[in-house]
FIMI-617928 format. One line per 5 residues: their letters; for each residue x, y, z of N, C-alpha, C. Coordinates in steps of 0.05 Angstrom, whole numbers, plus 5000, padded with zeros to 4 digits. Layout:
BEGIN
a = X:Y:Z:X:Y:Z:X:Y:Z | ... $
END
This chain:
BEGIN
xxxxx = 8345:2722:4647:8367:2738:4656:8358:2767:4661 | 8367:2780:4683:8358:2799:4696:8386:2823:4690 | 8394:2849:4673:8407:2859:4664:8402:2888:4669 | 8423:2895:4687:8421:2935:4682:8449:2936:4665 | 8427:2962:4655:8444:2973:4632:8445:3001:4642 $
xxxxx = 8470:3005:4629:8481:3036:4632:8481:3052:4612 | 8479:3073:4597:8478:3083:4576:8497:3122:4587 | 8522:3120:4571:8529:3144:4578:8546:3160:4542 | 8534:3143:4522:8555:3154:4502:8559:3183:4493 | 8538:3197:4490:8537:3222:4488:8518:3246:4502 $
xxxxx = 8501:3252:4501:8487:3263:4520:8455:3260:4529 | 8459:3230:4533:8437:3209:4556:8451:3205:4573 | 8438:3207:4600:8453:3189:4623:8429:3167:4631 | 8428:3145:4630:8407:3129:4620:8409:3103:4633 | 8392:3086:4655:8399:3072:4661:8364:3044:4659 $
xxxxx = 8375:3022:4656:8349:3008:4655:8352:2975:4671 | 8333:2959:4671:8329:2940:4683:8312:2920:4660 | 8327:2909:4651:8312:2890:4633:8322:2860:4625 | 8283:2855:4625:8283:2817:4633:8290:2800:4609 | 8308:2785:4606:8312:2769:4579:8310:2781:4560 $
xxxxx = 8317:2804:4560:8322:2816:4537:8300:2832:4518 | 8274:2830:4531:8247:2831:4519:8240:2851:4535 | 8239:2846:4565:8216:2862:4585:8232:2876:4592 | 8218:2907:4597:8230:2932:4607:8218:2933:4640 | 8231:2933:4654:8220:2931:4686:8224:2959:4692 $
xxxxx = 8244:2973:4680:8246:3003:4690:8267:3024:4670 | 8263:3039:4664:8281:3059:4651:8268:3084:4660 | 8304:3095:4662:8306:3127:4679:8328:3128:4660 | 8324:3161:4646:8337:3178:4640:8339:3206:4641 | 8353:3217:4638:8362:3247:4644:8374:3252:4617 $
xxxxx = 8363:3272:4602:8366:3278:4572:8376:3311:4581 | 8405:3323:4560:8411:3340:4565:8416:3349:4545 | 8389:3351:4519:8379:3364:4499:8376:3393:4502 | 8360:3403:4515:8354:3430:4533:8394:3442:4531 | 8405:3430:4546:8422:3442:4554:8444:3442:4527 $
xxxxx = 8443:3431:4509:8463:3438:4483:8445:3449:4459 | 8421:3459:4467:8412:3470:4444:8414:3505:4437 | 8436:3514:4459:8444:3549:4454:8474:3534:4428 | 8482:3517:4437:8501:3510:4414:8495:3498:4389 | 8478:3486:4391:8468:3470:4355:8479:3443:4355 $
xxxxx = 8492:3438:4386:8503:3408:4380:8517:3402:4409 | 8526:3383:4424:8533:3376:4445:8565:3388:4451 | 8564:3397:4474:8600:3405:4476:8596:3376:4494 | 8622:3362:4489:8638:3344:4498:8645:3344:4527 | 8651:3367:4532:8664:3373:4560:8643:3375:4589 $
xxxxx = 8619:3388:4570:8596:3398:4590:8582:3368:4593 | 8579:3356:4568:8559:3330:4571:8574:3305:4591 | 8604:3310:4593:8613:3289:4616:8610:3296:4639 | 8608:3326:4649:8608:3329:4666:8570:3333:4683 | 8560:3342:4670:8524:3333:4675:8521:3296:4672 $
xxxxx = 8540:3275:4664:8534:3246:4664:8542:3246:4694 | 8572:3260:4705:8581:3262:4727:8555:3263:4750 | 8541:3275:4742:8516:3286:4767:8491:3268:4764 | 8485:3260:4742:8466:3241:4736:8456:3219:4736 | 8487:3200:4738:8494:3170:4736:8481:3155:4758 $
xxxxx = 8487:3171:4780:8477:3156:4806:8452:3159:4809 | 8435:3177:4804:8414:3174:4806:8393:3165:4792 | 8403:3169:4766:8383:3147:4745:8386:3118:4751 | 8408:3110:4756:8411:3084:4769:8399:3079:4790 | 8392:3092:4806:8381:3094:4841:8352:3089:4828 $
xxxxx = 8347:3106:4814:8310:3112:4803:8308:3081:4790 | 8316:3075:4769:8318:3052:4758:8306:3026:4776 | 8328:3024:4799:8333:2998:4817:8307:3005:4833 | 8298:3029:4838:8271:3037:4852:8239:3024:4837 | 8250:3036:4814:8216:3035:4798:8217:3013:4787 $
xxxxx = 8244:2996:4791:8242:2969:4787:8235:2942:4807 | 8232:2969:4836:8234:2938:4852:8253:2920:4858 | 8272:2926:4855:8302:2903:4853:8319:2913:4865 | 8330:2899:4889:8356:2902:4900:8387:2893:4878 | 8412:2888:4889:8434:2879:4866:8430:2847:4875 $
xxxxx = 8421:2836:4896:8417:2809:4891:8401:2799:4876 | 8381:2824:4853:8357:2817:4828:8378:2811:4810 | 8399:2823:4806:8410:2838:4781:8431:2807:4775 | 8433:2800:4753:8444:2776:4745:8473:2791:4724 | 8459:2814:4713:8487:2825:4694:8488:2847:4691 $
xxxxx = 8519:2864:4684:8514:2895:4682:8516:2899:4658 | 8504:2915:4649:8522:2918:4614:8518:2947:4606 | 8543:2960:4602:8546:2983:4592:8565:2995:4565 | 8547:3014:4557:8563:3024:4544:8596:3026:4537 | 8613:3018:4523:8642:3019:4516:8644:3029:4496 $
xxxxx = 8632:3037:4482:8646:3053:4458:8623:3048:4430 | 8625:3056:4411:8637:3081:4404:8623:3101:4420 | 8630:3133:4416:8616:3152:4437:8640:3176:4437 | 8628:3195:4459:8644:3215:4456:8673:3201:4485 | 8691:3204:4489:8708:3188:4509:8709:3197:4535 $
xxxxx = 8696:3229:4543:8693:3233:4569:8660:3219:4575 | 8646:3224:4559:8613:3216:4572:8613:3187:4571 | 8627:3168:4552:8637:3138:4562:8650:3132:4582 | 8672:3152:4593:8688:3140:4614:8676:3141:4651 | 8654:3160:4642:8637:3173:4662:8625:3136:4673 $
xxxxx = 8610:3138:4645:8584:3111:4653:8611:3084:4645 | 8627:3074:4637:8645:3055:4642:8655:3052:4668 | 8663:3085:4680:8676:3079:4711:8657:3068:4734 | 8629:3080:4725:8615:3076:4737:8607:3053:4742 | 8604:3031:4715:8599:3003:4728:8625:2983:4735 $
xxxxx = 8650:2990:4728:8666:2973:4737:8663:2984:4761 | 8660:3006:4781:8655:3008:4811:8638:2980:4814 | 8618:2992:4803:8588:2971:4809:8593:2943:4810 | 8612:2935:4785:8617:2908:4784:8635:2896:4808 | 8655:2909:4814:8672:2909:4841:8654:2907:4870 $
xxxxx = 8643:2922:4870:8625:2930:4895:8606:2900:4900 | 8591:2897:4878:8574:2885:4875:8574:2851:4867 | 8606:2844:4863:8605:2823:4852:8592:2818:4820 | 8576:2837:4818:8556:2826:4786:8573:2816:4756 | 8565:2804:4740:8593:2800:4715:8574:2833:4702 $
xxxxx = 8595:2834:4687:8603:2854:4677:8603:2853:4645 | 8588:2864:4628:8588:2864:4593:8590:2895:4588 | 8619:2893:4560:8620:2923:4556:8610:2914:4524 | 8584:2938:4529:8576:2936:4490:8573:2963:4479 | 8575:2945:4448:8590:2964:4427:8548:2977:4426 $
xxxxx = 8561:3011:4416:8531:3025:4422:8512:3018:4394 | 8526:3015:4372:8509:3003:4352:8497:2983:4362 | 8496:2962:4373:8492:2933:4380:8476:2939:4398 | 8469:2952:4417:8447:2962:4430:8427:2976:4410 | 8427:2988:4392:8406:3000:4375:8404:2971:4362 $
xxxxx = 8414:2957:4353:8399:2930:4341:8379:2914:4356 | 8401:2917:4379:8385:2893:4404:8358:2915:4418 | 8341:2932:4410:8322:2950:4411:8300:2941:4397 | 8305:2922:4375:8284:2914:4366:8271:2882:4379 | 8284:2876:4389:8280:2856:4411:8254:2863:4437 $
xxxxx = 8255:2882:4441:8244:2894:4462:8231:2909:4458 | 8197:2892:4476:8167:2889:4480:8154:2868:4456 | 8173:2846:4443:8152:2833:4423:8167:2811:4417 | 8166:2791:4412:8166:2764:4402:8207:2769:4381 | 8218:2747:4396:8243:2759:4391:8236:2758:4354 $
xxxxx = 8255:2777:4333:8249:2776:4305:8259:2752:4291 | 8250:2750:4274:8253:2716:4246:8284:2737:4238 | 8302:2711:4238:8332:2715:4220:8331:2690:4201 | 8355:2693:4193:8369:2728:4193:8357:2743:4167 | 8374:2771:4186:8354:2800:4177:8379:2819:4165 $
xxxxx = 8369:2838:4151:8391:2862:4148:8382:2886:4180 | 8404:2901:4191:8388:2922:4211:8405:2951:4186 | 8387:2973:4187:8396:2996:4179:8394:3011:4204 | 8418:3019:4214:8424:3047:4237:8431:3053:4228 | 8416:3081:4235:8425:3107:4227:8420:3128:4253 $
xxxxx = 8431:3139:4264:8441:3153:4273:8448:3186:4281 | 8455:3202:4300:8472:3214:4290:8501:3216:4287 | 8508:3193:4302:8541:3178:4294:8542:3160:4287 | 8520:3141:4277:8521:3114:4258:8501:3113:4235 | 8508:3096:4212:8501:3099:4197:8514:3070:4182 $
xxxxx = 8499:3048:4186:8510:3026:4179:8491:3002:4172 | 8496:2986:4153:8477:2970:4135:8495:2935:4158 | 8475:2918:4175:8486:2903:4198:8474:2875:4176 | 8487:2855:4170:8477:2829:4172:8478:2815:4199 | 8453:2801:4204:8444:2791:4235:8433:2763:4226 $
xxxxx = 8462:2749:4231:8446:2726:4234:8437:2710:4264 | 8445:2720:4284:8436:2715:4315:8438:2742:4323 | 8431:2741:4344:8428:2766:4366:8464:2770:4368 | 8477:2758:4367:8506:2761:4374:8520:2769:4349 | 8512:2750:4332:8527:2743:4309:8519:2764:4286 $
xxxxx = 8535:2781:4270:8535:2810:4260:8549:2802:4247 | 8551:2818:4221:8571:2831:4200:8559:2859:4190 | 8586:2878:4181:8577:2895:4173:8587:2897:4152 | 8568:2902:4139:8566:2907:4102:8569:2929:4086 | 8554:2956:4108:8562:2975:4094:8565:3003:4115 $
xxxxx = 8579:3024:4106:8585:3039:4127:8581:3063:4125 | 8579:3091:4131:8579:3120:4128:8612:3116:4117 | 8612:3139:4098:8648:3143:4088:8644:3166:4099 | 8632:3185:4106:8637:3212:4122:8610:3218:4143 | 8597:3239:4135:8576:3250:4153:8556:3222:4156 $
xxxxx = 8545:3207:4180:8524:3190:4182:8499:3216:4177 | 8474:3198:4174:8452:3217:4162:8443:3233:4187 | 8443:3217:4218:8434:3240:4234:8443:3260:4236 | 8484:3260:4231:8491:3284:4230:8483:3302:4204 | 8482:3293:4187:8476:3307:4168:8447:3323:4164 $
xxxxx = 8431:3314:4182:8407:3325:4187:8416:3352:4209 | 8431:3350:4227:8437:3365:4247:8442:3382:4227 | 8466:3390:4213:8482:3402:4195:8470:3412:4176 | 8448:3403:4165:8433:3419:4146:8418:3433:4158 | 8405:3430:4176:8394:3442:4205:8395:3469:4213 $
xxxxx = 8429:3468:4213:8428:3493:4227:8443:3515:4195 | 8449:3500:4177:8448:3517:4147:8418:3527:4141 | 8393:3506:4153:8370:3521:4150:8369:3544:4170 | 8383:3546:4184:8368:3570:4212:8351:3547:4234 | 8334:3520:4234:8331:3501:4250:8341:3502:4269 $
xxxxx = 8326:3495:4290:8338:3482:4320:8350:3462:4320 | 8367:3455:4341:8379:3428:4352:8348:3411:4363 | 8356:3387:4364:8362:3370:4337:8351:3372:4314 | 8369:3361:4290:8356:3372:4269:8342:3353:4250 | 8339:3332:4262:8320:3310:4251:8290:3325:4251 $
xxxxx = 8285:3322:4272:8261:3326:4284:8250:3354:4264 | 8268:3379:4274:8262:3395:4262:8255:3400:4228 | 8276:3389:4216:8268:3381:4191:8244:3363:4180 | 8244:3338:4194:8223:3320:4190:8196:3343:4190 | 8192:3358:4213:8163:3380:4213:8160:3389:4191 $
xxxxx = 8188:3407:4188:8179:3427:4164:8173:3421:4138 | 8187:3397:4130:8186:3374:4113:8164:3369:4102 | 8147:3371:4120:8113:3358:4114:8097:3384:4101 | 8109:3404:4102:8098:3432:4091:8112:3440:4059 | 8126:3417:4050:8147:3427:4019:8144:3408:4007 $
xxxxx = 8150:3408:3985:8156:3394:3956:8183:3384:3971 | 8178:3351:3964:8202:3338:3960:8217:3339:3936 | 8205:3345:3918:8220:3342:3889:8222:3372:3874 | 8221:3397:3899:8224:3419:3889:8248:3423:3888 | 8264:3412:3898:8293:3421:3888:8309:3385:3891 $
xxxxx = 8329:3386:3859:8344:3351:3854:8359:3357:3853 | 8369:3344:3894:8390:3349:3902:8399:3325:3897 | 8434:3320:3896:8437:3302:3884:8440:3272:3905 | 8442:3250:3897:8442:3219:3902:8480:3202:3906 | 8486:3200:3923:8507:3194:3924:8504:3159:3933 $
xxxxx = 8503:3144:3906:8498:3124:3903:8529:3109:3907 | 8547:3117:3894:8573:3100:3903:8573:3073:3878 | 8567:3071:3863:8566:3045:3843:8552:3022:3860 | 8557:3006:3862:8551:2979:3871:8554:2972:3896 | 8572:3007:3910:8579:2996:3938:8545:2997:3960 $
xxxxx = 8552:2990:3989:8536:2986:3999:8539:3010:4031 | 8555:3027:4020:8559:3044:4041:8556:3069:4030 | 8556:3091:4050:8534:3117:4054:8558:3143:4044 | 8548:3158:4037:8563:3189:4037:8538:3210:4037 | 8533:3230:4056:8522:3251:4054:8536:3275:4057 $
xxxxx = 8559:3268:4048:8573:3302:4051:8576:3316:4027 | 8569:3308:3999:8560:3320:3972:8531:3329:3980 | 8512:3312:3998:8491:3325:3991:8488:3350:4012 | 8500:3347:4033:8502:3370:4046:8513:3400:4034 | 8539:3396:4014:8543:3419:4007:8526:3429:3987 $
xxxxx = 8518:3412:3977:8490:3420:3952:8469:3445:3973 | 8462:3437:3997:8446:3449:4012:8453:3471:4010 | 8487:3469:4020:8496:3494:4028:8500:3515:4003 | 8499:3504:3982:8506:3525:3951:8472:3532:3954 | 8454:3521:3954:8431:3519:3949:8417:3547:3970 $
xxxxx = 8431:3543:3990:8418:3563:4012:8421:3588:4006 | 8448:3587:3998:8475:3616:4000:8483:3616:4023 | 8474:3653:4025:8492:3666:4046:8470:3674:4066 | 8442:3659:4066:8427:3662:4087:8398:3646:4090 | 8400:3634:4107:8370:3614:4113:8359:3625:4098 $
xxxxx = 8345:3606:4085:8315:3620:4068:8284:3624:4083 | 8268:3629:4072:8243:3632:4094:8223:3617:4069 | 8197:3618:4092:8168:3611:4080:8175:3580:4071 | 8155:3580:4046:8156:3556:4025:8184:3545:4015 | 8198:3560:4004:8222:3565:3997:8239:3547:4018 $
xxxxx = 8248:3544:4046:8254:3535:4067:8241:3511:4064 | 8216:3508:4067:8198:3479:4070:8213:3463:4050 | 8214:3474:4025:8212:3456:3990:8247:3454:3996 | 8262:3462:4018:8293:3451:4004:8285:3435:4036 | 8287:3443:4052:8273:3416:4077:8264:3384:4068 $
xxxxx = 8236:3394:4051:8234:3363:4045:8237:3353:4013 | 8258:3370:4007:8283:3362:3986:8306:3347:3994 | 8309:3354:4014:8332:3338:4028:8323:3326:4045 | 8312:3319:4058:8297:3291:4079:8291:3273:4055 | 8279:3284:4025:8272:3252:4004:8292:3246:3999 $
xxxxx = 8325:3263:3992:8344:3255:3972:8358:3233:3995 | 8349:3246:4029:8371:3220:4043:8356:3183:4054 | 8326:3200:4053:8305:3176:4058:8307:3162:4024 | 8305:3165:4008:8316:3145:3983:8343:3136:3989 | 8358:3141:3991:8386:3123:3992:8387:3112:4017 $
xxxxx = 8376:3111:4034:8383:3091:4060:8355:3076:4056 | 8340:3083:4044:8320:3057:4039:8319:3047:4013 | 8334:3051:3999:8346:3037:3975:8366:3023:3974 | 8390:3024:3978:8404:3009:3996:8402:2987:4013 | 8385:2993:4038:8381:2973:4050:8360:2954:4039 $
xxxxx = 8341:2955:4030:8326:2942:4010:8349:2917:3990 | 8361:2941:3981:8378:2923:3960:8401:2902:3977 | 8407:2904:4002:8429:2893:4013:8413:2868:4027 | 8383:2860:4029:8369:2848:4040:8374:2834:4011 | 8359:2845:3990:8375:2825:3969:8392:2807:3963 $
xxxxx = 8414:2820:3962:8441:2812:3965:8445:2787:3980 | 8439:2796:4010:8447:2772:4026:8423:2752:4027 | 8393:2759:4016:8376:2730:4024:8355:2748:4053 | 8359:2759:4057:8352:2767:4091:8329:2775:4093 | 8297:2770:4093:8277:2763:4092:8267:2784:4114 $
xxxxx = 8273:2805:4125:8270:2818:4146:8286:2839:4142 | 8285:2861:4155:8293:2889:4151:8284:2909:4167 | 8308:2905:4199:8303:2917:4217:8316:2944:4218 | 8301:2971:4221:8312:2997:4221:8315:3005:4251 | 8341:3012:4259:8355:3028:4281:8361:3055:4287 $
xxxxx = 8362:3058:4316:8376:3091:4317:8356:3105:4308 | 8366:3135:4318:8342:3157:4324:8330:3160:4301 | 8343:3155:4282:8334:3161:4256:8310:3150:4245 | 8312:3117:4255:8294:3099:4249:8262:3109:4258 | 8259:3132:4275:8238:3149:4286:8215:3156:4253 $
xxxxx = 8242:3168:4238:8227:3181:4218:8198:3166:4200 | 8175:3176:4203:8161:3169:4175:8169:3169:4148 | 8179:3183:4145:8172:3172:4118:8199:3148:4106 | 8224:3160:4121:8242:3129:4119:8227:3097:4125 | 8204:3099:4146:8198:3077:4144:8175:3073:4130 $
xxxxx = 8159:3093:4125:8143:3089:4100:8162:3085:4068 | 8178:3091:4062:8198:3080:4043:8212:3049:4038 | 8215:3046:4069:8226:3019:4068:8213:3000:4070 | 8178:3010:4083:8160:2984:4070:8150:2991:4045 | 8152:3010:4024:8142:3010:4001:8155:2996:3990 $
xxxxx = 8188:2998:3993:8213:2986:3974:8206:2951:3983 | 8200:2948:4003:8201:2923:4014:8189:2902:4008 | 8160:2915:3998:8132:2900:3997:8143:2885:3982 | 8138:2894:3958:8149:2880:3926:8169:2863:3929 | 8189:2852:3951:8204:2833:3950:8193:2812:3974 $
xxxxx = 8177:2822:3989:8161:2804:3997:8184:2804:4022 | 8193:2824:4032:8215:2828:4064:8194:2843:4079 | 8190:2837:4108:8179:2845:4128:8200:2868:4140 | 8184:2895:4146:8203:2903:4158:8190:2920:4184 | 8214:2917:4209:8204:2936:4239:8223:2947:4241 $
xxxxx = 8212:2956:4260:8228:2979:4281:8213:2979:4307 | 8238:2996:4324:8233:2995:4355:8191:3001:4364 | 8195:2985:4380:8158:2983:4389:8160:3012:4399 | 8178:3022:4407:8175:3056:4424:8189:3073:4415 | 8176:3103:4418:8199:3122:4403:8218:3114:4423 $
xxxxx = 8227:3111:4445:8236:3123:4468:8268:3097:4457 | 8257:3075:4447:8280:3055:4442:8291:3065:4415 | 8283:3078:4399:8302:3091:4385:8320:3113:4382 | 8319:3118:4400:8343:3138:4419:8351:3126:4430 | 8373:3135:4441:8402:3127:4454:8383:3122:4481 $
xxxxx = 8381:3097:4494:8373:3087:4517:8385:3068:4534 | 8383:3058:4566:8397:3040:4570:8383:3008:4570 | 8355:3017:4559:8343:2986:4557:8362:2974:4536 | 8365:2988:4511:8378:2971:4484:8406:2961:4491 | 8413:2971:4516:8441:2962:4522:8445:2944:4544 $
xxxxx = 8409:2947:4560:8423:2917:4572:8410:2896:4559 | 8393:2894:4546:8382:2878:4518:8403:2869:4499 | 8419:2891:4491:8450:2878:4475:8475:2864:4500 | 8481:2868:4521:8484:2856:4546:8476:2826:4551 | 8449:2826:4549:8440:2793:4549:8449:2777:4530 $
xxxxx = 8456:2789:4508:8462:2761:4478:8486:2764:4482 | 8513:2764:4504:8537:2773:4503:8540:2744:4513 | 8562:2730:4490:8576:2702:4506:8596:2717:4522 | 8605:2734:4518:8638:2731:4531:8639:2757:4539 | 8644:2760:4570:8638:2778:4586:8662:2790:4598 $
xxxxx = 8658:2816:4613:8688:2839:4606:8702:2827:4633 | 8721:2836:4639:8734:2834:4669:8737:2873:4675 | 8727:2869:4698:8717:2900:4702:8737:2912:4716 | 8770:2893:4716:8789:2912:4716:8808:2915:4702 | 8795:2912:4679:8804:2921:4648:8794:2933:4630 $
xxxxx = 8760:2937:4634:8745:2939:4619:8754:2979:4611 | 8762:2980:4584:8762:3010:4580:8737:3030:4565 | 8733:3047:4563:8717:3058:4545:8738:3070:4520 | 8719:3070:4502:8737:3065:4467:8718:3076:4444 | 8721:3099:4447:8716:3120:4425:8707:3108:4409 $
xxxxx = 8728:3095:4392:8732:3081:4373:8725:3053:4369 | 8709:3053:4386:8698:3023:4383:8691:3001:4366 | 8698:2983:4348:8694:2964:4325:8679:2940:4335 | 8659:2942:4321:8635:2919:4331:8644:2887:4332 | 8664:2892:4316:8680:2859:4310:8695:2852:4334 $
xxxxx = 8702:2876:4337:8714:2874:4371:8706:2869:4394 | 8676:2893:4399:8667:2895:4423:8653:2868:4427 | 8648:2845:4406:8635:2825:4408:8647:2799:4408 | 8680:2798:4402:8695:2782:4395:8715:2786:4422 | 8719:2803:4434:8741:2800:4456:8740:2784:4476 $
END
């Protein structure tokens, strides 16, 4: 099955061409990082309107560097939700056009489900079932996978997901947008265990809170960025206190369910030392664990969405199909 994907949730406009779910024949995107980093975070309003200008042509580039007319194209599958609701409705309008125009069927997928279906693509589909950890900077969720379709979710963010929370401590450090990245650098220059920030374990539950450890940062900082060493040592104080609980956790929820595998998602899943954590935690139980073959698939892309597109039984009618903020995976997969 031959699948373009559309990718418009927040600020990617992102379009791809991919074979059974595995082979990438083409991806074009237009990243508008540059352009929200005088703010420390995306305005909403500006990022729908740059998808506005972008859409058609990453798609044009796409269908180019792919070689493929729409009589290649077997399915569309785009983004529906969750996301911000103008930069969804941008890339949603866009392919019910496409689907209309074009005759093609039509799949609206949930954007977690594309960061799962990421690890699918460039390698031998993965042994299930697995636990997936995405993390994000709007998800942050512990996935049981027992098919490519077939999901449960086990555990959830109760407030800040960890990418935001990296953003957010980010710019309490004085850091640039994004604040993964930036932290992860400085990180490598401090004591992780110079400052014990605290662990928001939850008892027995299997879902996330980083908004205690965020304000720890914020008492911790004061009333002004710190500099030098000092900056480094609360940096990679807080990259260990959130890389231990999302690889402790998920470790333990692989337990729980039996799940012999332990696939990490979302931009987050980029980080070293989270995935140096989650094969330390891992070894010892004898769970295999990956992540995306490319940085480029653990960011918001449109290969992982027409890759989550292909494992879709039940497909949208594209003059109904809405985009949905609020998107529930139980939904986007069950409608």
């Amino acid at each position: 099955m031959r699948v373009l994907g559309i990718e418009t949730s927040c600020d990617e406009s992102s379009a791809a061409i991919v074979d059974d779910a595995r082979h990438v024949r083409a991806l074009a995107t237009v990243s508008q990082v540059a352009l929200h980093v005088p703010t420390g975070g995306v305005v909403p309003e500006l990022a729908a309107r740059e998808h506005v200008g972008a859409l058609p042509a990453v798609v044009a580039e796409a269908l180019r560097r792919a070689d493929c007319d729409w009589s290649g194209i077997d399915r569309i599958a785009v983004t529906a939700g969750p996301g911000l609701i103008g930069s969804l409705l941008v890339g949603v309008s866009f392919a019910r056009g496409l689907a209309e125009i074009t005759g093609i069927p039509l799949a609206g997928v949930h954007h977690v489900h594309g960061h799962i279906a990421a690890n699918w693509i460039g390698r031998e589909p993965p042994r299930l079932p697995a636990m997936v950890l995405t993390v994000s900077g709007g998800h942050n969720d512990l996935v049981y996978l027992r098919g490519p379709a077939d999901l449960e979710v086990i555990g959830v963010s109760l407030d800040d997901a960890a990418g935001e929370a990296f953003d957010k401590v980010a710019r309490l450090l004085g850091l640039p947008y994004p604040g993964g990245p930036a932290i992860d650098r400085l990180a490598k220059e401090g004591d992780p265990h110079a400052v014990a920030f605290p662990r928001a374990w939850l008892g027995d539950s299997l879902d996330f809170s980083f908004s205690g450890l965020k304000s720890a940062v914020r008492r911790e900082v004061g009333d002004a960025p710190p500099e030098g060493r000092r900056l480094a040592d609360i940096a990679a104080s807080f990259n260990e206190a959130v890389v231990d609980v999302l690889a402790t956790k998920a470790v333990e929820a692989c337990r729980r369910t039996g799940a012999r595998s332990l696939h990490l998602a979302g931009g987050v899943s980029a980080s070293i030392p989270l995935r140096e954590r989650c094969r330390e935690l891992a070894a010892a139980e004898g769970i295999e664990v990956l992540w995306p073959t490319e940085f480029v698939y653990c960011t918001d892309n449109a290969a992982m969405v027409a890759a989550a597109g292909s494992f879709l039984p039940t497909l949208s009618d594209w003059r109904t199909l809405e985009a949905d903020p609020s998107l529930s995976l139980a939904h986007a997969l069950h409608a």
